[in-house]
C-alpha positions in Angstrom: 112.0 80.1 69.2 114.5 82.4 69.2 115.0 86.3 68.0 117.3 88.5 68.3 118.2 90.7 71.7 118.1 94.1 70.8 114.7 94.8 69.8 113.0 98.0 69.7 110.6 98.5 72.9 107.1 99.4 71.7 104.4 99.6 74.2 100.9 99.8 74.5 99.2 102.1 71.9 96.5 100.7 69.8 97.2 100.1 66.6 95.0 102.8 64.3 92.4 101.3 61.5 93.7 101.6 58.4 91.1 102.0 56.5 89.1 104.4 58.6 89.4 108.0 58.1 87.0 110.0 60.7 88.1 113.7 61.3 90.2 114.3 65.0 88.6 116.7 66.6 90.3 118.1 69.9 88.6 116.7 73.1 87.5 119.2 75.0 89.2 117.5 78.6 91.4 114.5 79.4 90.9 114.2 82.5 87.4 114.5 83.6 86.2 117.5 86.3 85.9 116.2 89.2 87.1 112.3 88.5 89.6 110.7 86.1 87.1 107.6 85.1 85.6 109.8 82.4 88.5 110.6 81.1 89.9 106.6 81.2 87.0 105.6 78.7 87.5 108.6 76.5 91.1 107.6 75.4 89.7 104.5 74.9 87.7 106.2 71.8 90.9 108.4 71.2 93.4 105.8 70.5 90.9 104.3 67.5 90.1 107.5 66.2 93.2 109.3 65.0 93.9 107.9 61.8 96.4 108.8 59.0 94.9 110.1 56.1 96.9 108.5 53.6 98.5 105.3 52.5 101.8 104.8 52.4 102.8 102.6 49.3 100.0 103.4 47.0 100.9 101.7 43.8 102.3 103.8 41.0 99.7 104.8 38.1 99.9 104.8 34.5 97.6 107.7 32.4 94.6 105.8 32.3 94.5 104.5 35.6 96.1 101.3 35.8 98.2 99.7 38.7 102.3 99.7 37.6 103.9 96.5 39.1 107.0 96.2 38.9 108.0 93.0 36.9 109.7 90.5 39.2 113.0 88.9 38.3 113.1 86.0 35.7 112.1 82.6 37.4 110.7 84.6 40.8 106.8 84.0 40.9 105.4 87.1 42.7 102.1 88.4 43.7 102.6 92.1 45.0 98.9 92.8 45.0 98.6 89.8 47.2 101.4 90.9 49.4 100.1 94.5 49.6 96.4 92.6 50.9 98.4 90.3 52.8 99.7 93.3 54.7 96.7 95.4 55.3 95.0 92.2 56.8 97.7 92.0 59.3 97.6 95.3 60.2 94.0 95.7 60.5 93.9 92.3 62.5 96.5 93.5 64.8 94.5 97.2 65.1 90.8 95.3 65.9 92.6 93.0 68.3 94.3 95.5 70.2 90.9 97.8 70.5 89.2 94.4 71.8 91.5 94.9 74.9 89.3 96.3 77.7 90.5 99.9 79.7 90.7 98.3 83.5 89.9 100.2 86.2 92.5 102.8 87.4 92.2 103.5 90.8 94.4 105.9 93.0 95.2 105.7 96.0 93.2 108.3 97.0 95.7 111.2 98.6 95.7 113.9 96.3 92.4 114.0 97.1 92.9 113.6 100.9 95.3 116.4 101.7 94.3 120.2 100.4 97.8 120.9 100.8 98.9 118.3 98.0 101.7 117.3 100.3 101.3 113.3 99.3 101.4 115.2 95.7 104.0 115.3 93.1 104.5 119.1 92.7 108.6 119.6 92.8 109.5 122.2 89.8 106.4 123.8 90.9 106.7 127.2 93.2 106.5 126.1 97.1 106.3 128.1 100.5 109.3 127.6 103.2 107.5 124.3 104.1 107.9 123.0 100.8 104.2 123.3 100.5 103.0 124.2 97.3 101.6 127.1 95.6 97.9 126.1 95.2 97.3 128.3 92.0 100.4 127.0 90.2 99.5 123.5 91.0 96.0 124.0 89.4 97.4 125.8 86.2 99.5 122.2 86.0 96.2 120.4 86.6 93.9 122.8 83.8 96.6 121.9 81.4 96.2 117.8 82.0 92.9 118.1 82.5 92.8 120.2 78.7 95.1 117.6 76.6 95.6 121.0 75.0 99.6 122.0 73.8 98.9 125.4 74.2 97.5 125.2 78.0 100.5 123.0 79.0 102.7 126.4 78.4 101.0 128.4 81.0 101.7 126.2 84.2 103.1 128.3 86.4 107.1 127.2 87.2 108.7 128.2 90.5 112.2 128.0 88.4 114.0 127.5 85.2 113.8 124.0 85.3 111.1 122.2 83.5 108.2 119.2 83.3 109.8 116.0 81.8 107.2 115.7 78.6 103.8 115.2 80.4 102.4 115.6 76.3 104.1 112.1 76.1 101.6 109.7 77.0 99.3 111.3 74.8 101.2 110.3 71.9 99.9 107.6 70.0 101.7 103.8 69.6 101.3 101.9 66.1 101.9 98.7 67.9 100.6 96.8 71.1 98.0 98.1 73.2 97.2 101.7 75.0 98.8 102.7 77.7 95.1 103.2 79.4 94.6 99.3 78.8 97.2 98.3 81.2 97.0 98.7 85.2 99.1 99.0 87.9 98.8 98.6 91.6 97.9 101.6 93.4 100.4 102.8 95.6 100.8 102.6 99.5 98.9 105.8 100.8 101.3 108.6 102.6 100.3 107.4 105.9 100.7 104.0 105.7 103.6 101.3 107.2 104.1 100.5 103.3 105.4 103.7 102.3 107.5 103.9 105.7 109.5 100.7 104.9 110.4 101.7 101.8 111.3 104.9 103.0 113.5 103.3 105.5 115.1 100.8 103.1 116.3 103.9 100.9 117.5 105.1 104.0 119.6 102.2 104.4 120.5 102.1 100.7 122.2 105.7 101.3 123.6 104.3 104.5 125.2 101.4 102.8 125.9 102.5 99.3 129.8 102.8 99.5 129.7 99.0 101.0 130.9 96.4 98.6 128.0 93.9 97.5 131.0 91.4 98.2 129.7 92.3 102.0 126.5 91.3 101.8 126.5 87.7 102.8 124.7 86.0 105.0 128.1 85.4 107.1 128.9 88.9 107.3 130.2 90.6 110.4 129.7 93.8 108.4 127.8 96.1 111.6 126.1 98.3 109.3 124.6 95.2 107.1 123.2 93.5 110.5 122.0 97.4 111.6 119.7 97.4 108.3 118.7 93.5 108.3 117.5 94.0 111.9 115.6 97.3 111.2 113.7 96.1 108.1 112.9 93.0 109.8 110.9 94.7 112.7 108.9 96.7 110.1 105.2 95.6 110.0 104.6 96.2 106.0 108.5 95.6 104.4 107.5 93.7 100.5 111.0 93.3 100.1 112.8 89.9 99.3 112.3 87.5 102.3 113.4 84.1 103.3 111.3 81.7 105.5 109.5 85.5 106.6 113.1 87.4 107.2 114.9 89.6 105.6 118.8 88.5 105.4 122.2 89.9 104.0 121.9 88.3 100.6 118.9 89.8 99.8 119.3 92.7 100.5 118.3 95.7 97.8 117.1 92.6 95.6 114.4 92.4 92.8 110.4 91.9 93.2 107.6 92.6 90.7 104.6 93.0 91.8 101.2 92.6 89.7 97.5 93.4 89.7 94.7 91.3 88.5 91.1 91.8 87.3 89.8 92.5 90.8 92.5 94.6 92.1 94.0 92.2 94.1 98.2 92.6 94.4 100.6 90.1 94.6 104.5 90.1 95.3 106.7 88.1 93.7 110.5 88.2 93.8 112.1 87.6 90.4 113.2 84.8 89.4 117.0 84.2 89.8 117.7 87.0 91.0 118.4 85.6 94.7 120.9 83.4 93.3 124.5 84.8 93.1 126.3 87.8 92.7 124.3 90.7 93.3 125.4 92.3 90.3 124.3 91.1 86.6 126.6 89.2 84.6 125.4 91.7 82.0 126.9 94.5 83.6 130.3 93.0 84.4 131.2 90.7 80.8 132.8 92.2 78.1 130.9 93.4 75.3 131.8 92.1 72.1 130.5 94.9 69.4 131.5 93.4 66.1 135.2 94.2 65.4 135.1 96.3 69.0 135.5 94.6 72.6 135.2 96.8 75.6 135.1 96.0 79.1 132.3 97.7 81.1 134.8 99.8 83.4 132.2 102.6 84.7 133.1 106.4 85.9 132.1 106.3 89.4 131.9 108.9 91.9 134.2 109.8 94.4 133.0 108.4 98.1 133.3 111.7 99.6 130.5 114.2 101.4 130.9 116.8 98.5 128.9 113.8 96.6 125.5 114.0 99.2 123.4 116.6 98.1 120.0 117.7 99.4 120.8 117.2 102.7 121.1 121.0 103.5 117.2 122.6 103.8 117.9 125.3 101.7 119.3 123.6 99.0 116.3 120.5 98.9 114.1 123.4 99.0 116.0 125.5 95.8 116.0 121.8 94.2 111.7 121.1 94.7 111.4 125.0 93.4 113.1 123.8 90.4 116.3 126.0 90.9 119.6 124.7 89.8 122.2 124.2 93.4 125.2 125.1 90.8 126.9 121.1 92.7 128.4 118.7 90.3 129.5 115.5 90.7 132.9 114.5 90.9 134.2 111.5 89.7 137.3 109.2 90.4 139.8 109.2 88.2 140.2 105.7 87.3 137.1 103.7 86.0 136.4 100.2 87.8 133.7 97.9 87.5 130.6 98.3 89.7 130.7 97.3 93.2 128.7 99.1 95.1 125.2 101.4 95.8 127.2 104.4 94.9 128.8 102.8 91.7 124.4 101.6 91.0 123.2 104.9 91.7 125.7 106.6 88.8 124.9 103.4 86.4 121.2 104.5 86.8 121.7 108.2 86.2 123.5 108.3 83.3 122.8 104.2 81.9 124.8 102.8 78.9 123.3 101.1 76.8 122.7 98.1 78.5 119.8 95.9 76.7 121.5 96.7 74.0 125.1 95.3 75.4 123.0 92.4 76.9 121.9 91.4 73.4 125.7 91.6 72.1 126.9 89.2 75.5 124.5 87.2 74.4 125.0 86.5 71.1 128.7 86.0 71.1 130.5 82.8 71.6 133.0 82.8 74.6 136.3 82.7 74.2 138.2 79.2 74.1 141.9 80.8 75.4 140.7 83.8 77.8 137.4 82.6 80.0 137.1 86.5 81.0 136.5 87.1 77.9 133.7 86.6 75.0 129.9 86.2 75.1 128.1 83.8 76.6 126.8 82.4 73.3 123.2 81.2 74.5 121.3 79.5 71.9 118.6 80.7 70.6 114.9 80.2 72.5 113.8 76.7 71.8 110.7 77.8 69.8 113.1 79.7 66.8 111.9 78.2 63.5 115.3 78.4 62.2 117.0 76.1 65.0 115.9 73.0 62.9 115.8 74.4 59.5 118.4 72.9 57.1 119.0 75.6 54.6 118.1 78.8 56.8 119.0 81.3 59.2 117.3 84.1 61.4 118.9 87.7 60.9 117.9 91.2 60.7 114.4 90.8 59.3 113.0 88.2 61.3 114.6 85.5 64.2 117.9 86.8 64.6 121.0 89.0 65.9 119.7 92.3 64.1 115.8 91.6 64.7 116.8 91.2 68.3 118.7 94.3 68.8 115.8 96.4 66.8 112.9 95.4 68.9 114.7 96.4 71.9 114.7 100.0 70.7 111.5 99.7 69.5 109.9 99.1 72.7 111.9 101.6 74.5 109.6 104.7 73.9 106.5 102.8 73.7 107.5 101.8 77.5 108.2 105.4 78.4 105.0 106.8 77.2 103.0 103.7 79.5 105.2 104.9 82.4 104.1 108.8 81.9 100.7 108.4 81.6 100.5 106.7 84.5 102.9 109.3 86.3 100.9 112.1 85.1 97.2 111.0 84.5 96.3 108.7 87.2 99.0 108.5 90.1 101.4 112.0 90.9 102.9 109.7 93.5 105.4 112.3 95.4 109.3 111.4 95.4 111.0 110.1 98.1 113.4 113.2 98.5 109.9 115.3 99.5 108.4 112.4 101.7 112.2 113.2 103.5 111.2 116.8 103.7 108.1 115.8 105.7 109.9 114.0 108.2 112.6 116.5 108.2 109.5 119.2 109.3 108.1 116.7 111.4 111.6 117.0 113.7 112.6 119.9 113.3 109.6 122.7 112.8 107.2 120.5 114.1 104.6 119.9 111.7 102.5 117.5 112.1 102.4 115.9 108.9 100.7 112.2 108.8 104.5 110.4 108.6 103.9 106.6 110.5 105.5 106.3 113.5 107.9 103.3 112.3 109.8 105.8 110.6 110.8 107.8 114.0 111.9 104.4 115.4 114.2 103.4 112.8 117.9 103.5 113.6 118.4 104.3 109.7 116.8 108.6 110.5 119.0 109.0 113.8 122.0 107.6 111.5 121.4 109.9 108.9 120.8 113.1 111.1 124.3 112.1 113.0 126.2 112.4 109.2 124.1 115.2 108.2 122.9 117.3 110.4 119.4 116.8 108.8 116.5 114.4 108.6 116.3 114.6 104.6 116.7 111.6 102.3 120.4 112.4 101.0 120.3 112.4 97.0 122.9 110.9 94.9 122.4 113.3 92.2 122.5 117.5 92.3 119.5 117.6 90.3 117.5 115.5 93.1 114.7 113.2 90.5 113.3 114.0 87.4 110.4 116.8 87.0 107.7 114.0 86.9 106.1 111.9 89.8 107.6 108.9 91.2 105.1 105.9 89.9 106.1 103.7 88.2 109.8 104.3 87.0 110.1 104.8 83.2 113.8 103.3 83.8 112.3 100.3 85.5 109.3 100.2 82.8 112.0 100.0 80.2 113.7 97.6 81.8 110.8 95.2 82.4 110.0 95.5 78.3 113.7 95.2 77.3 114.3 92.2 79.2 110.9 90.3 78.2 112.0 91.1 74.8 115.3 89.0 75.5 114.0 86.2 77.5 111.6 85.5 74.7 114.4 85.2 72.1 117.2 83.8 73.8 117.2 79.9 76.0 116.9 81.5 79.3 117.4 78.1 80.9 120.7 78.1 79.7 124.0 78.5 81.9 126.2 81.2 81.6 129.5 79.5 81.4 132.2 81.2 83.1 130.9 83.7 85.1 132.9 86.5 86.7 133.1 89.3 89.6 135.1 92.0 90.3 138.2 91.3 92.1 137.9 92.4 95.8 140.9 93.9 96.0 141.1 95.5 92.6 137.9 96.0 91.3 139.4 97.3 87.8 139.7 93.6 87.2 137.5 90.9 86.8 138.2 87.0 88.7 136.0 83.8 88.2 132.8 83.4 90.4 132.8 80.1 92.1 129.0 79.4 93.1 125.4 78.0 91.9 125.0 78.3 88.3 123.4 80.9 86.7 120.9 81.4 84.4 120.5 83.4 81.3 116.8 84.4 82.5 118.0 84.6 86.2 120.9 87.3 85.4 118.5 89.5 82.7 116.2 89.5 85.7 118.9 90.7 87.8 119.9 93.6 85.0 116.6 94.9 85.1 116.5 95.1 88.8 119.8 96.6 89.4 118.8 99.3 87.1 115.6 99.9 88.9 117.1 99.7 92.4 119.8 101.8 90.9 117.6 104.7 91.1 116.1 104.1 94.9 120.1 103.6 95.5 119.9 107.6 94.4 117.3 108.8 96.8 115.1 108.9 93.6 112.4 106.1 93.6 110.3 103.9 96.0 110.9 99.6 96.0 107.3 99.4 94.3 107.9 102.1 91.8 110.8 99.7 90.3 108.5 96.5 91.1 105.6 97.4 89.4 107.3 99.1 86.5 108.5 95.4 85.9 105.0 93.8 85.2 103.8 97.1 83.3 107.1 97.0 80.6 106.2 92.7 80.5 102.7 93.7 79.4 103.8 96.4 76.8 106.4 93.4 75.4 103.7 91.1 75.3 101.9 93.5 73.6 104.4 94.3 70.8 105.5 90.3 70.4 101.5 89.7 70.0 101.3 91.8 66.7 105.0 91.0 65.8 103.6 87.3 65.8 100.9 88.3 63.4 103.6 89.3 60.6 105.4 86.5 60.4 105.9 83.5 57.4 107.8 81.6 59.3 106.2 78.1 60.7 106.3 79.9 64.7 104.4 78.1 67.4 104.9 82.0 69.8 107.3 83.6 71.7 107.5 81.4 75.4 109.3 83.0 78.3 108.8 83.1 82.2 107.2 86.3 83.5 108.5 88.1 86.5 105.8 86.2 88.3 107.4 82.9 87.9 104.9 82.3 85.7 105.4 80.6 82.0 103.6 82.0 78.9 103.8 81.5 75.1 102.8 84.6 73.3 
């Protein structure tokens, strides 16, 4: 089937009972006192119980009463009644089967618990001591106010500067379509201790070590010394989940997509994506053209300038400033002349300020290339094979259902459903730290001497003695001035959105099918695009590779952790899934479901 790319991201809110009209009474907590299980089953009951009041589309009444229907036109049999029923069946259908979905377990991994100090904690924005410890009673006014669910108590955590939280009242909003955000789990994330969170540690490291060498390097014949450096390092790390062949990290894959999933028991698996070894490391979605209608424009990007004004957070008093919430007062500066992206550096930017990229994927997509300039054009792919208009005789998809404009509407409408899964977790059940304060820990570690539980891989990497040598410091250099968002690190709302966008394409578009003439940037002018001469690629394999160079793109910028990006894949799948479940519900159309291949490898029909 087929339907069109850019399609409105909706996530995983139930759906509320039309016809039920209880009062909403304020709960008294969210989170529960001592434990956040409590709290887990009560927004089970909350996301069936707030319920408009009202009907939109109540039929017009005459003076005594009567339903006005509108006459329809001369030769048009219609039933609006019916239609009106038709339509609160649907709704209610979709409503009952999302509240059938069970709340799964949400464990953590247990370290805000562990540490008093709340040093494995999320708490930057928040006022800290010259450790970058934080203030105990402004983290628990942040706490009272989760645990309240109350607007009001949310202005009274205590800020150490004039920055401020990114919308932890979010995730409390309720969706209209797909299921909660409380029905969908994630794997809990490596503890601060462990060899896990030290690999991916280490690979950022090498990320900021490498990011102003050309992906054009990283081949498995390179002589590149800094390429080998990081291959040999992450291959003598005991816990590295990072794209492996026959057991070993190599060149190619380096800084390359994996999802990773929970199931029913807790259990986690690592997959990497599908396609997205093959290649290029850079999507064909980033590079093409995008046609826009009556507009072309090539995706030439403002990058920054490869110069040391351009690190930031390496000096301790600025990282400090930046985790009180203060403002350094740094900007970026940028090259004058715009090229195409190359690079970790080029990534890093991409992620921070994105264009509209699902949105330009849809557009590649639906184009037809172009028979005198192969550089140019879409890719026209057709349509996926299940699309009830591919055989019709007398019909075409479009903006309502099954085509270009349906595509490109679901993609925005899953876009803040995807956000608000993403924050819940960040806020109600993980408060993962950042990687820029796991870098202060090991920067105290050296320097003051602290003794903070950092494993001992990290002290044997080659990657910290490198980075001490160009900064004078053990903290993780930042790509940004501003250092991460206000919220905490798991899972990536970028990399949720991602995951949802792109289900939402590879369930309307052939992703079997081969992009014909695929490009690169030119080596030695990287303002201009040249043919790629390699393995085919795939429409499936180069959305995969889209939505993991925008989630790598922030661990590129010192911002996220490898599993924040790979399991905000698998959580934006299951909100798509979600949304294309109750979108299936509405349709006339003879449509057998929406059937894609998962992150996993895995092929469903929805």
């Amino acid at each position: 089937m087929s339907v069109d790319p850019n399609s409105h991201q909706s996530s995983e809110q139930d759906a509320l009972v039309p016809h039920e009209t209880p009062q909403v009474k304020r709960p008294r907590r969210f989170l529960g006192g001592a434990s956040r299980r409590s709290f887990l089953g009560r927004v089970g009951l909350l996301t069936t119980s707030s319920v408009v009041a009202g009907v939109l589309g109540s039929p017009i009444t005459s003076k005594k009463g009567e339903d006005i229907v509108q006459a329809a036109e001369p030769g048009v049999k219609s039933d609006h009644n019916n239609l009106r029923e038709k339509a609160f069946q649907v709704r209610t259908t979709a409503a009952k089967n999302n509240r059938e979905i069970p709340i799964p377990p949400h464990p953590t991994n247990g370290d805000e618990a562990k540490y008093a100090n709340k040093i494995a904690t999320d708490t930057r924005g928040l006022p800290h001591n010259q450790l970058g410890e934080v203030d105990l009673k402004a983290y628990q006014s942040f706490i009272n106010a989760l645990n309240s669910g109350d607007p009001n108590e949310y202005e009274k955590i205590i800020l150490g500067g004039k920055r401020k939280l990114v919308q932890p009242l979010t995730p409390l909003a309720i969706s209209l379509s797909g299921v909660n955000t409380c029905q969908l789990a994630i794997p809990v994330p490596p503890t601060l201790d462990s060899a896990e969170q030290a690999a991916e540690f280490l690979e950022i490291a090498w990320q900021q070590l490498l990011q102003d060498v050309p992906f054009s390097e990283f081949r498995n014949d390179t002589t590149n010394p800094l390429i080998l450096a990081a291959v040999q390092d992450l291959n003598r790390l005991s816990a590295f989940k990072g794209p492996k062949q026959n057991g070993k990290v190599t060149p190619e894959l380096l800084f390359r997509g994996t999802a990773i999933y929970a199931d029913g028991s807790g259990k986690t698996t690592y997959h990497t994506l599908p396609g997205v070894e093959v290649g290029p490391y850079v999507s064909q979605f980033l590079l093409r053209p995008v046609p826009a209608g009556t507009h072309s424009y090539p995706q030439l990007n403002r990058v920054p300038l490869a110069i040391p004004e351009n690190t930031f957070q390496t000096n301790y008093d600025e990282w400090l400033l930046v985790q009180n919430g203060g403002d350094p007062g740094r900007t970026i500066k940028f090259d004058s002349t715009r090229r195409y992206f190359i690079n970790g550096r080029d990534q890093s930017e991409i992620a921070h300020t994105p264009p509209p990229v699902y949105t330009n994927a849809a557009l590649i997509l639906l184009a037809k290339p172009s028979s005198d300039n192969p550089l140019a054009g879409g890719v026209g792919s057709p349509y996926n094979p299940g699309n009830p208009y591919n055989k019709s005789k007398t019909q075409v998809g479009g903006s309502g259902t099954f085509g270009p404009g349906y595509a490109q509407s679901l993609i925005g409408w899953v876009s803040p459903h995807a956000i608000r899964a993403a924050y819940w977790q960040k806020y109600y059940v993980h408060r993962r730290l950042r990687a820029e304060a796991y870098g202060g820990l090991v920067h105290n570690n050296k320097v003051n001497k602290t003794n903070y539980p950092i494993h001992q891989e990290v002290f044997k990497s080659e990657a910290l003695d490198r980075i001490y040598s160009k900064n004078k410091s053990y903290l993780l250099p930042q790509a940004f001035p501003e250092g991460a968002p206000f919220h905490s690190s798991y899972p990536g709302g970028a990399s949720v959105s991602a995951g949802a966008s792109v289900t939402i394409l590879k369930a309307l578009f052939d992703e079997s099918y081969v992009i014909p003439n695929p490009v690169i940037p030119d080596p030695k002018d990287p303002t201009k695009l040249i043919p790629y001469e390699g393995p085919p690629l795939t429409v499936g394999g180069e959305l995969n590779k889209l939505a993991a160079n925008i989630g790598l793109g922030r661990d590129s910028a010192g911002i996220h952790w490898r599993t924040d990006a790979a399991a905000s894949l698998a959580l934006g799948e299951a909100i798509a899934i979600g949304i294309l479940r109750d979108e299936k519900l509405t349709f006339r159309e003879i449509f057998a479901g929406f059937t894609f291949t998962k992150f996993d490898g895995t092929k469903v029909t929805i």
